[in-house]
N, C-alpha and C positions, 0 to 999 in steps of 0.2 A: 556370467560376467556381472560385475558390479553395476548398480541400474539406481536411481533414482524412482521412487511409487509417493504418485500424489493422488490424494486421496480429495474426493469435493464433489458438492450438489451436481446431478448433472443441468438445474438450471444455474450451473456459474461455468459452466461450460465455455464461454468466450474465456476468461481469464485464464481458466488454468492450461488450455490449449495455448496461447499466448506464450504462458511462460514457460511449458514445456520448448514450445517451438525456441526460447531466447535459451533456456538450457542447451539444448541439443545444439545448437549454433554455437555455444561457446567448450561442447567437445564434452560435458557430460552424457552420462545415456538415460533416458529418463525412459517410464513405462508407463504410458497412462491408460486406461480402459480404450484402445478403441475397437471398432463394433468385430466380436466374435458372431458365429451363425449362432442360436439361441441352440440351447440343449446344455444335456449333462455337463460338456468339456469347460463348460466358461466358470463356473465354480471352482475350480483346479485349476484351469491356470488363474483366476486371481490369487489364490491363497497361496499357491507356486512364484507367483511373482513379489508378493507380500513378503511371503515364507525368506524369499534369496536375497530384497534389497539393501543395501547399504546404507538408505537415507530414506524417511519418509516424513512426506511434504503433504501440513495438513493445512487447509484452504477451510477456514471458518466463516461461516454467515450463518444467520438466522436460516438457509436453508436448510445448508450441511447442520448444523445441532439439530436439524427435529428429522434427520435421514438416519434409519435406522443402520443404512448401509454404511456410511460413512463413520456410524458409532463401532459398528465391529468391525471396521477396518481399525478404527484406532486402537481399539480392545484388544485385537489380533498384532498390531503394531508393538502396542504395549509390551505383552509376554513376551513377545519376541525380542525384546530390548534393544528396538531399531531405533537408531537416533531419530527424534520426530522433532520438524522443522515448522510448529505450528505459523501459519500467515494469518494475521485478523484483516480479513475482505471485506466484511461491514461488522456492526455491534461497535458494543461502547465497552465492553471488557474482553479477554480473551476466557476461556470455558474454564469452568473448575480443574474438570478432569486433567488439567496440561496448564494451570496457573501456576504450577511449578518449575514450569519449562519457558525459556526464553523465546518470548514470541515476537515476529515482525510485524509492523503496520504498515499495510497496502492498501488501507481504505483510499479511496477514489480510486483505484485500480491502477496504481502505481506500479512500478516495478520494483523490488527489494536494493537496497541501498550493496555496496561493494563487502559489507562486512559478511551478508549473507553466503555472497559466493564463495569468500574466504574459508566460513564456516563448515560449506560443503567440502570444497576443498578437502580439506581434514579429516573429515571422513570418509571420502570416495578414497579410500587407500589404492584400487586398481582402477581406478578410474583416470583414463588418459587425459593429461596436462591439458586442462584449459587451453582454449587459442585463441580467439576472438570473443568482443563483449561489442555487440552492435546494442549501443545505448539509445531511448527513441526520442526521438524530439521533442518537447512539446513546454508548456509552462512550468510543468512540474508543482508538486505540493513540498513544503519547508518542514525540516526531519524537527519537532519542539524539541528542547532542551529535555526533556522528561523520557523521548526516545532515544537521544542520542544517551542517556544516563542507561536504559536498559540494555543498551545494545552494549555502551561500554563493560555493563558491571555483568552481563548475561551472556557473552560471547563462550565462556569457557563452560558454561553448563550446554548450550545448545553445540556445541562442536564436540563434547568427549560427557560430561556429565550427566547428560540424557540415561547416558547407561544405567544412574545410580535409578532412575523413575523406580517408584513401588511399584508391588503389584495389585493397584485397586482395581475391585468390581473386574475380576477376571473371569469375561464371558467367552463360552465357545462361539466361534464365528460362524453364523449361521447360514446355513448353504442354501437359503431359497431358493425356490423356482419363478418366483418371481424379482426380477433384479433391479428395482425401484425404475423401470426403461430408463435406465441413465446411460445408455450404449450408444456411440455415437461415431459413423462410419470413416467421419474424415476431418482430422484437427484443420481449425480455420487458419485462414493464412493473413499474418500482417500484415499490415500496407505497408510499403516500405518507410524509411525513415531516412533521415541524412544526421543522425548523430556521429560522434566521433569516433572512430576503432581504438579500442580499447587495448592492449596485448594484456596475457594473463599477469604478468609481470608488475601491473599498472593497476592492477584490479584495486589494491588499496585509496587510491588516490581517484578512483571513480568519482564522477557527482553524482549529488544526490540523488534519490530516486527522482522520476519525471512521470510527466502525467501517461499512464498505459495505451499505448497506440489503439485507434478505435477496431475493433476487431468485426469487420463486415464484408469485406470480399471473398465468397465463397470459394471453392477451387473449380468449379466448372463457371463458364461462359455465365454471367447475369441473363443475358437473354438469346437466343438462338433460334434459326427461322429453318427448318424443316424442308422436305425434299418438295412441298408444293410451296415452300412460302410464306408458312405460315407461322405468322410470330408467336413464340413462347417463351415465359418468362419460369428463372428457375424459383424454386422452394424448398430452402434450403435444411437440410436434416435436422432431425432435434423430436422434443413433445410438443405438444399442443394441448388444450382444454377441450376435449369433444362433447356436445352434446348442451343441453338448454334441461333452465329448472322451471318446469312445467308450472306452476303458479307463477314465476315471472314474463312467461308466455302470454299467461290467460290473461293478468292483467292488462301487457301491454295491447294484445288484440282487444278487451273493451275499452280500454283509452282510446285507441287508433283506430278503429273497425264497426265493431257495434256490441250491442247486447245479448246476442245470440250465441256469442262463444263460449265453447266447452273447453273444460282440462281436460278433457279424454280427447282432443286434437293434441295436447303437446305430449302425452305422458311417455310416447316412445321416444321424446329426447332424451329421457331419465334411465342412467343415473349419469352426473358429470363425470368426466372419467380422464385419468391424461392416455395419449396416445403417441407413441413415438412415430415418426416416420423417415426413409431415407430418404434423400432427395432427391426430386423430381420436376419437368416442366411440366407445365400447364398452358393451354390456348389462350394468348393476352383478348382473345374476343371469341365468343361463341360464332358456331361454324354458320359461315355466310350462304346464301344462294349460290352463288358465282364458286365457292369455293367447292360445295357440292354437284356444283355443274358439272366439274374438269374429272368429276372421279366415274358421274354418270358417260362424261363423252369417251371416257374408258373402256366404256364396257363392263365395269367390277361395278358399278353403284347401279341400285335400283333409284328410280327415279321416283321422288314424295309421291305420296298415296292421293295426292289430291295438290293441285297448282293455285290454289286458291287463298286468301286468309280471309281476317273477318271481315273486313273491309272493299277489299281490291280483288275483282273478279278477275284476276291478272297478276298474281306474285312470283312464283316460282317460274324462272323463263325470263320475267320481262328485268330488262336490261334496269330497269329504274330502282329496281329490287334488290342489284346485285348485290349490296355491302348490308342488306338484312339477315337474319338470321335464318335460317331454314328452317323449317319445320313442314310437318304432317309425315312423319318418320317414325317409322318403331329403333326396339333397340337393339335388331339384327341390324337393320340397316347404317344406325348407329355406330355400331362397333367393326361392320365391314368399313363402312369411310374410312376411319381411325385406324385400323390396320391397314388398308389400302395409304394410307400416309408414311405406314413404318411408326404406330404409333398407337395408344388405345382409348378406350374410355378412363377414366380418373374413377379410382376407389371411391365409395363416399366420403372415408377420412381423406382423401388427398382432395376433393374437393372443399371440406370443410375448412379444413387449413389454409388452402389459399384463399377462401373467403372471408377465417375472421381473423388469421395472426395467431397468436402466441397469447393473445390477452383476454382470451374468450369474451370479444365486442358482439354486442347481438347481432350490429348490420355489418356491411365491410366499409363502411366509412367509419363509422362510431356508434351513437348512444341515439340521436335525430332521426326521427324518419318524415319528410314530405316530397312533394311529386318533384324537387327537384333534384332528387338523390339518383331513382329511379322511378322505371314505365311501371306500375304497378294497379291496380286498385280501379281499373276502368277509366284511368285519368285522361287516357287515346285512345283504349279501345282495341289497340291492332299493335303491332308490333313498329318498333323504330332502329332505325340504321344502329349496328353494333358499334361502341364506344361514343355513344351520344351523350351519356351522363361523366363528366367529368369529374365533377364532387363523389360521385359513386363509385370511385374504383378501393379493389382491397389492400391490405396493407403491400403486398408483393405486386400493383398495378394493373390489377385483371380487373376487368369492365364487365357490367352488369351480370354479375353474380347475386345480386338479386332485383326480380323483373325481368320485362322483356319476355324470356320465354322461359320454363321451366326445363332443365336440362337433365338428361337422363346420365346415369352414373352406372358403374359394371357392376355393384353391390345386389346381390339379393336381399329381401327383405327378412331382417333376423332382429332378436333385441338387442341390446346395448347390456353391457359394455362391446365395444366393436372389438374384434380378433380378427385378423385378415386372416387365420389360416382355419378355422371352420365352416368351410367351405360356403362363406358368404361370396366370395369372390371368382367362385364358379364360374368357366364361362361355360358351361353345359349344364348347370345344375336350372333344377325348373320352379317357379313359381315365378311371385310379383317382384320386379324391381323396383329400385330407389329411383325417383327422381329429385331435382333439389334446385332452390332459386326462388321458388315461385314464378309467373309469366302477368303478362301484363292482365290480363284477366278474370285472376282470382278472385272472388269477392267473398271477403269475412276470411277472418282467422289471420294469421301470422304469419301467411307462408313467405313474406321476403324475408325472415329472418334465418343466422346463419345457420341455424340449430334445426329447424323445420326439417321433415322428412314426409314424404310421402310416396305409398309404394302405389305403383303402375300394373295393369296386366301389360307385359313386353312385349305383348304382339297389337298391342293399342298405338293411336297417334294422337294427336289434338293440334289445335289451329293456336293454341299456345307454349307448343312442347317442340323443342330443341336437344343440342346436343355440342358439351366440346370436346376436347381431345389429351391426353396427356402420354406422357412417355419417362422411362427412369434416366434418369442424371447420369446412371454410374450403370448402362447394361451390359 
C-alpha cells in the first residue's frame, strides 16, 4: 500500500511523531521507525519500506545533516526517485544535496502550510482521500513573502518534478548493526487542540501554518501508585547521555570536596555514550521504613540487618522513622521487596536517566551543588525523611537522587559503554554491584553526582545504603 517514509534525527523525535500523527488523522498512511525488537530484520524492513513509499518526507536540522542514518536514507530515497518532501526544522538554509528541491519552513515547529498537503495529495496516487485536517491552535509564525514566492514558484517541482532529481553521490545504504538507537517504542501523543475541521475539499484555503502543539504527554499514566502505594513517576522512552567525563569529575570534587581526589575515582564513568531506553517508572522517593515494614509483616521481607543508624539507637521500627529511608539491606533483600511489589530494582541506565534528563546535568537539579540541594557531605550526619529536599528533585520529580542514602541498582559491575544485554543485568550472575546517589556520609569525591558509580559486595549493607524500585511502562 502506498505509505508516506519520514526520515529524521531521532533527537527531533517530538516533531516528526507530531506530524505523522496530523498525517494519519487526515487519512494518509505514513511509516515512521517505530521500535522493531533489534536484530537482523529491522535492516529489511527499513529499506522494504523505503524501497515501497510514495512520498519521502525529509525532516532537516543540524542534527539529521550530521546522522549518517538519515544521509542514506536520502541517498537510498534519491535512487529510488521517490518524491522527497524536504522540511527545514531549524538551520538558516536547506542542504545542498536537495537545494534543488522545493523545501518547506517549519522552523519553530510549525506545521506545513495547506499547499504541502496539496502536494502530497498528488502523489499518494493510492493513497485514500484525505478526510480531516485537525489544525492546532496556537499563535502561529507569518509564511514571509520570500516563502510564499517558493512555495508559489516550487509547488510543481516538489509534487511531480522531484522525479527529474540527479543522481548525485549515489551511495549504497548501509546496513549497520548499529542503528544510530534512534528506535523509539511509542509516537507521542498531542494534546488536544480546539482548531477548526478542516474537510479535504478546503485544504486550499487552510491558514497558515500555527505554532506546533507542545509535544509532552506521554501515552501511559504521568505518574501511578502501585499495589502497595507507592508513588512512581513515568520516564518516558528516547536516548539519554550516560556517563561523566572523568576530568570534569576531578575538578569539580577539588572545588567542592578537597585535595585528596583522584581521576582513578571517576574514570569508570568513561566514555560518554548515548543510550536509549523504553519507558519506564521509577519510585518518586527512595523505599521508606514503614514501607519495608508491610513486606516484612508479610512474611516475604527479611527484616534490616541491623535497626540502628548513625545517630538514633532506634530507627527501623520506631514509628518516628517511618517516612525515612531504610537502610542496612543487601541487594537480595533489595530486589525481594521490589518484586514483592510486582516491581524491580532500576537498571543503572534507568537510574541515570531519571536522575539527570536528556541533557547530561551533573546533579538532577543542575550545575549548583550546596547543602540545600541535598543530605550529603556529613552536613547531618544520619539520614532525613525522604523528599525533604525540594530544590533537589530530577528533571521527571524524583527526590533525593542524590544523598540521603546511596541506593542500590540490579546492574553488575562492567565497563561502559552500558549494553543491557551482556549480562550486566543478570539477576543470578555473580560479583560486585552498582550502587548510585551517593548517601549522606560520604566524605571526599563526587559521589552525589549523576554519573558517580560505585560497585558494592551485594551481600554488604551500610548505615548509608538504600534502595528504590522501578518497573516497565509497557510489560
Amino acid at each position: 500500500m502506498a505509505h508516506i517514509f519520514i526520515s529524521y534525527s531521532h533527537k527531533d523525535t517530538d516533531y516528526a511523531h507530531a506530524l505523522a500523527n496530523n498525517l494519519n488523522g487526515m487519512g494518509f498512511e505514513v511509516w515512521i521507525d517505530e521500535r522493531l525488537d533489534y536484530g537482523s530484520q529491522w535492516p529489511q524492513e527499513l529499506q522494504k519500506q523505503l524501497d515501497t513509499c510514495s512520498a519521502f518526507i525529509l525532516i532537516m536540522s543540524p542534527r539529521s545533516y550530521t546522522s549518517e542514518w538519515v544521509q542514506s536514507e536520502l541517498q537510498r530515497a534519491r535512487r529510488k526517485l521517490k518524491p522527497i518532501f524536504p522540511m527545514l526544522l531549524e538551520g538558516d538554509e536547506p542542504w545542498l544535496s536537495v537545494e534543488s528541491t522545493q523545501y518547506y519552513d517549519v522552523r519553530g515547529k510549525v506545521y506545513p502550510d495547506s499547499k504541502f498537503y496539496s502536494a502530497l495529495k498528488q502523489v499518494m496516487t493510492s493513497t485514500p482521500v484525505a478526510r480531516t485536517l485537525q489544525m492546532p491552535k496556537g499563535p502561529g509564525r507569518a509564511t514571509s513573502a520570500n516563502d510564499a514566492s517558493k512555495l508559489k514558484t516550487g509547488i510543481v517541482i516538489a509534487a511531480a518534478g522531484v522525479l527529474l532529481v540527479s543522481f548525485v553521490g549515489c551511495a549504497v545504504l548501509l546496513v549497520a548493526p548499529l542503528l544510530e538507537k534512534r528506535m523509539n517504542p511509542t509516537a507521542p501523543v498531542v494534546k488536544p487542540t480546539t482548531g477548526a475541521i478542516v474537510s479535504s475539499d478546503e485544504l486550499t484555503s487552510v491558514p497558515e501554518p500555527t505554532s506546533m502543539p507542545e509535544v509532552t504527554q506521554p501515552i501511559q499514566p504521568p505518574q501511578i501508585a502501585d499495589t502497595g502505594d507507592n508513588e512512581m513517576v513515568l520516564v518516558p522512552a528516547g536516548e539519554f547521555s550516560m556517563g561523566g567525563k572523568a576530568a570534569d569529575e576531578l575538578a569539580e570534587c577539588l572545588e567542592k570536596f578537597h585535595s585528596e581526589c583522584q581521576l582513578s575515582w571517576f574514570m569508570d564513568e568513561e566514555p560518554v555514550h548515548e543510550v536509549y531506553l523504553d519507558a519506564f517508572y521509577i519510585d518518586i522517593y527512595e523505599v521508606t521504613n514503614a514501607l519495608y515494614k508491610a513486606c516484612e509483616d508479610q512474611g516475604v521481607c527479611d527484616p534490616p540487618q541491623s535497626t540502628i543508624s548513625n545517630t538514633r539507637l532506634s530507627y527501623y521500627g520506631n514509628s518516628e522513622f517511618d517516612n525515612y529511608p531504610v537502610i542496612q539491606v543487601n541487594w537480595e533483600q533489595a530486589k525481594t521487596y521490589c518484586e514483592w511489589r510486582g516491581s524491580r530494582l532500576p537498571t543503572e541506565a534507568e537510574w541515570e536517566k531519571a536522575a539527570r534528563g536528556t541533557d547530561g546535568r551533573m546533579y538532577p537539579w543542575g550545575g549548583e551543588l550546596d547543602e540545600t540541594f541535598a543530605n550529603f557531605h556529613w552536613h547531618i550526619s544520619d539520614t532525613t525523611a525522604v523528599g525533604s529536599y525540594e530544590k533537589g528533585k530530577s528533571p521527571y520529580g524524583v527526590y533525593d537522587m542524590a544523598g540521603n542514602v546511596w541506593e542500590w541498582v540490579n546492574s553488575l559491575n562492567k565497563p561502559y559503554p552500558y549494553t543491557a544485554n551482556d549480562g550486566r543485568e543478570s539477576l543470578s550472575g555473580s560479583g560486585p554491584r552498582i550502587m548510585r546517589g551517593g548517601g549522606w556520609g560520604q566524605e571526599g569525591g563526587n559521589s552525589v553526582s549523576t554519573s558517580y558509580r560505585f560497585a558494592y559486595d551485594p551481600t554488604n549493607i551500610n548505615i548509608d545504603l538504600g534502595f528504590r524500585c522501578a518497573r516497565d511502562a509497557n510489560p
